[in-house]
N, C-alpha and C positions, 0 to 999 in steps of 0.2 A: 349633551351636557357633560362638563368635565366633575369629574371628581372632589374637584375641590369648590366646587358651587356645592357641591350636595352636604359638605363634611361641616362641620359647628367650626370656629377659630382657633378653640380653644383644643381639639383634638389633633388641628393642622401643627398647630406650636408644638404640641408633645411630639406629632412624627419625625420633624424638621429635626427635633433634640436628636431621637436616635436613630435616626440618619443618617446624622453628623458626628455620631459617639463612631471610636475607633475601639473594637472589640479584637483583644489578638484574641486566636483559634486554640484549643485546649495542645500541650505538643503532642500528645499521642497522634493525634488526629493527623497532623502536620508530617508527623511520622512512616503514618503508617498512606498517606496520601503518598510523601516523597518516594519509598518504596514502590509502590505501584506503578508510581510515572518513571521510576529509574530501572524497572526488570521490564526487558522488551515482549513484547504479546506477540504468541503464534496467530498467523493467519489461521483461518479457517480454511476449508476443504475448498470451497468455493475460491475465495478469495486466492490459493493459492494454485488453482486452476486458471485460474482467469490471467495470472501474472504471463506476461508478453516474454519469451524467452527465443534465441539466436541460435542459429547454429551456423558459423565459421569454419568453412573446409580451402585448407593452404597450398597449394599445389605449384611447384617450379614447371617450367615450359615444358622442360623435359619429360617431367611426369606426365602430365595433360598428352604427350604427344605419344608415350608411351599407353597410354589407358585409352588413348582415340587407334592408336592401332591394335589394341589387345582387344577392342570392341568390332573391331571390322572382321579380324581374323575369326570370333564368336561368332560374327553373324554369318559369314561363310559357311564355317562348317558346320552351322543350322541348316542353313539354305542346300548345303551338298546333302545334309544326310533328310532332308524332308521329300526328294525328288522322288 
C-alpha cells in the first residue's frame, strides 16, 4: 500500500503546500557550506596509498648502449673474480 492511501486528504493538501513553498537557506549556512566545498580535502592515508603513480625513465640510444656495455663489463669481472 502507498502512503497516500493511508494519509487523511486534508493532511495530503498541507504537504503538497510545503513542498511546493520555496525556503531560501539562512546565508550563514550557505556560507559556511560554500567554504567547505571550495577548500580542497586531503586524502587520507589510505586513499593516498592507493593512488596509481608512474615512473618515466628517458634514455637516448647512446645511453642505453652505453649502460648495456657498462653492464656486460660488471658482469665479467663478476664472473673473473668468482672463479
Amino acid at each position: 500500500m502507498s502512503e497516500t492511501a493511508e494519509t487523511p486528504p486534508a493532511v495530503l493538501g498541507d504537504m503538497r503546500e510545503l513542498s511546493s513553498a520555496l525556503i531560501d537557506p539562512p546565508p550563514a549556512l550557505v556560507a559556511r557550506v560554500m567554504t567547505q566545498l571550495a577548500e580542497p580535502r586531503f586524502p587520507s592515508l589510505w586513499q593516498w596509498l592507493r593512488q596509481p603513480f608512474s615512473i618515466e625513465i628517458r634514455l637516448s640510444p647512446l645511453a642505453l648502449v652505453g649502460l648495456a656495455l657498462g653492464l656486460a663489463v660488471a658482469f665479467v669481472l663478476i664472473g673473473v673474480t668468482l672463479k
